[in-house]
C-alpha positions in Angstrom: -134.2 56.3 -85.0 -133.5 56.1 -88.7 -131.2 54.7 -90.4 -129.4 56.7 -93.2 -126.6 56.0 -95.4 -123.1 57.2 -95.0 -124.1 57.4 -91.0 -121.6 56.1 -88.3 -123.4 54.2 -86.1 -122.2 52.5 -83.0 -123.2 48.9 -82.6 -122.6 45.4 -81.0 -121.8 42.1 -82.7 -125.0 39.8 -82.2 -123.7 37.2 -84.7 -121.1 35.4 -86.3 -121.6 33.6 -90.0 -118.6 32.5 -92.4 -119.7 35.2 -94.5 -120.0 38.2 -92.1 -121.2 39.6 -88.7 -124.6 40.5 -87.7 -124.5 44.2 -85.9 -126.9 45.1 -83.5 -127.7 48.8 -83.6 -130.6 49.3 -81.2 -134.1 49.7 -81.1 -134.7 46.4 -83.0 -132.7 46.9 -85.5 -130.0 44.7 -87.5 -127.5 44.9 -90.0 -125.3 43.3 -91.9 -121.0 43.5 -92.0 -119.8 41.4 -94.6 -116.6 39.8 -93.9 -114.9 41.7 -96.9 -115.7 45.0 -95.2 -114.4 43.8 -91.6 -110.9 45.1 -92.7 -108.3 46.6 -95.0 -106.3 43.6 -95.0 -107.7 39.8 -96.2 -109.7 38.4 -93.7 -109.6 34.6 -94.0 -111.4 33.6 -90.5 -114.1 36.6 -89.3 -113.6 34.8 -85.6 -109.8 36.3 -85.6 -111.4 39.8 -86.0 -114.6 39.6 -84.1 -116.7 37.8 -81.2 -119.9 38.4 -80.3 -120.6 41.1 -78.1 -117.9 43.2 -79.4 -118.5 47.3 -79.4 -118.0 48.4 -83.0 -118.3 51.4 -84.7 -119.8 51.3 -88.4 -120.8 53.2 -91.5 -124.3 52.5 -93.0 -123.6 51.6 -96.4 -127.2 50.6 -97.9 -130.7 50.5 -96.8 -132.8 47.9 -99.0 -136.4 48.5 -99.2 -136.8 45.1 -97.7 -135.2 46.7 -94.7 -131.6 44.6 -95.0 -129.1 47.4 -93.9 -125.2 46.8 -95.5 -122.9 48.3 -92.7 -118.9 48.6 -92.6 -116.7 48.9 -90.1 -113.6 49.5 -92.7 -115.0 52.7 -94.0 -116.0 53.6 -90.6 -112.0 53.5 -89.4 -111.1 54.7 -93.3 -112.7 58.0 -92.4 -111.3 58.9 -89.2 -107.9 57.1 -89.3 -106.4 58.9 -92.5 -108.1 62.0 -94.3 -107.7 61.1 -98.1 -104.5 62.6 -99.6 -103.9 64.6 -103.1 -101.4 63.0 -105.2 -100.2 65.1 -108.1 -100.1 63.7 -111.9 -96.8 62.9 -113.1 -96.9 65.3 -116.6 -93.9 62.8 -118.5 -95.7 60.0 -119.4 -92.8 58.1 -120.8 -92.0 56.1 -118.2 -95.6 54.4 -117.8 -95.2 51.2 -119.8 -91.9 50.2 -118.2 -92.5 51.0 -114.7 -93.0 47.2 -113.2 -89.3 46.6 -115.0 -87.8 49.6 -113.9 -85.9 50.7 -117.2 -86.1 53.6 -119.5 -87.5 53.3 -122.5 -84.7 53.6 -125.6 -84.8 57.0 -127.3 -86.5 57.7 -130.7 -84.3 57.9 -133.5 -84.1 61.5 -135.2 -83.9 61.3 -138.9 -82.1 64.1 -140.2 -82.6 65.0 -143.7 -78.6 64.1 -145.5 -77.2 66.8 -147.9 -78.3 66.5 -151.5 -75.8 63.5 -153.5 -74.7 63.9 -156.9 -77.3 60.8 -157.3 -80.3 60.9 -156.4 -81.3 58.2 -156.7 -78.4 56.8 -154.0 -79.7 59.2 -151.5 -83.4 57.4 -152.1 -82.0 54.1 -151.9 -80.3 54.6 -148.6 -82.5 56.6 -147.0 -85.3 53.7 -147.9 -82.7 50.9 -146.9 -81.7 52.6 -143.1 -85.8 53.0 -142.5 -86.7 49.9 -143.7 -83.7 48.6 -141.1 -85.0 50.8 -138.3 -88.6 49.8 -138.8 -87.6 46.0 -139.0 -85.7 46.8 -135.8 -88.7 48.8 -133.9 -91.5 45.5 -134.7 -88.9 43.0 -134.1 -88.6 45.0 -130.4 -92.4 45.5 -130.1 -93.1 41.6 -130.8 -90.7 40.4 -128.3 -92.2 42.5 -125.6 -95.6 41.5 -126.4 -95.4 38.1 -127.5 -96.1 36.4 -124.2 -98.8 38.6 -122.8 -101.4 37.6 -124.6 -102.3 34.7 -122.5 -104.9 32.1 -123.6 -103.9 28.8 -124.0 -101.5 27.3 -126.5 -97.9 28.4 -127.5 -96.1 31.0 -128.8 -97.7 32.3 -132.2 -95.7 33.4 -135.6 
């Protein structure tokens, strides 16, 4: 019998160590279920999930040339408990940075060109003064939101 990877193999728990099972497969042959592949959940004890002489099914996940063969009995039941669903992209992409608070992200200002002044130069002046505002206004936002995720040690920066 060979052993191939990606196979489903049926075999029976010869041993128990703290960092996996041992699986007999037959004909002499042993592998290896480490306790991180015993389940989809976290398994903190490998004796709550398995004894010796337990029937298990398993999927051959690597054959070293030394003959040490890497088996799992989660992708075994992956594969026949659930086929693997499509999920469809979301196409608005706004939402993405704020979606752990839940809030929408505030709407870009439009600048609008003003009609033509009898000064000139007053138009200049206040359209430089409300985007030098706005732009104070936008990093002043941006540095609050960021400031405490850099992490690292020490305290807040300036």
């Amino acid at each position: 019998m060979s052993i191939e990877v990606g196979a489903k193999l049926p075999g029976k728990v010869s041993g128990i160590t703290n960092f996996g099972a041992f699986i007999d497969l037959g004909e002499g042959k042993t592998g290896l279920v480490h306790i991180s592949e015993v389940s989809n959940g976290f398994v903190k004890d490998i004796h709550d999930v398995l004894t010796v002489g337990d029937e298990v099914t398993v999927k051959v996940t690597s054959v070293g040339d030394d003959g040490k063969v890497g088996l799992s009995i989660r992708k075994a039941q992956e594969q026949a408990a659930e086929p693997k669903r499509e999920y469809q992209r979301r196409e608005n992409n706004d939402y993405q940075g704020n979606r752990d608070r839940g809030t929408r992200p505030a709407p870009k200002k439009q600048f609008t060109r003003a009609q033509p002044m009898n000064n000139s130069k007053q138009d200049f002046d206040s359209l430089m003064s409300s985007f030098l505002k706005d732009s104070d206004d936008r990093l002043t936002s941006l540095k609050r939101n960021t400031e405490g995720k850099r992490g690292g040690r020490g305290g807040r920066r300036n």
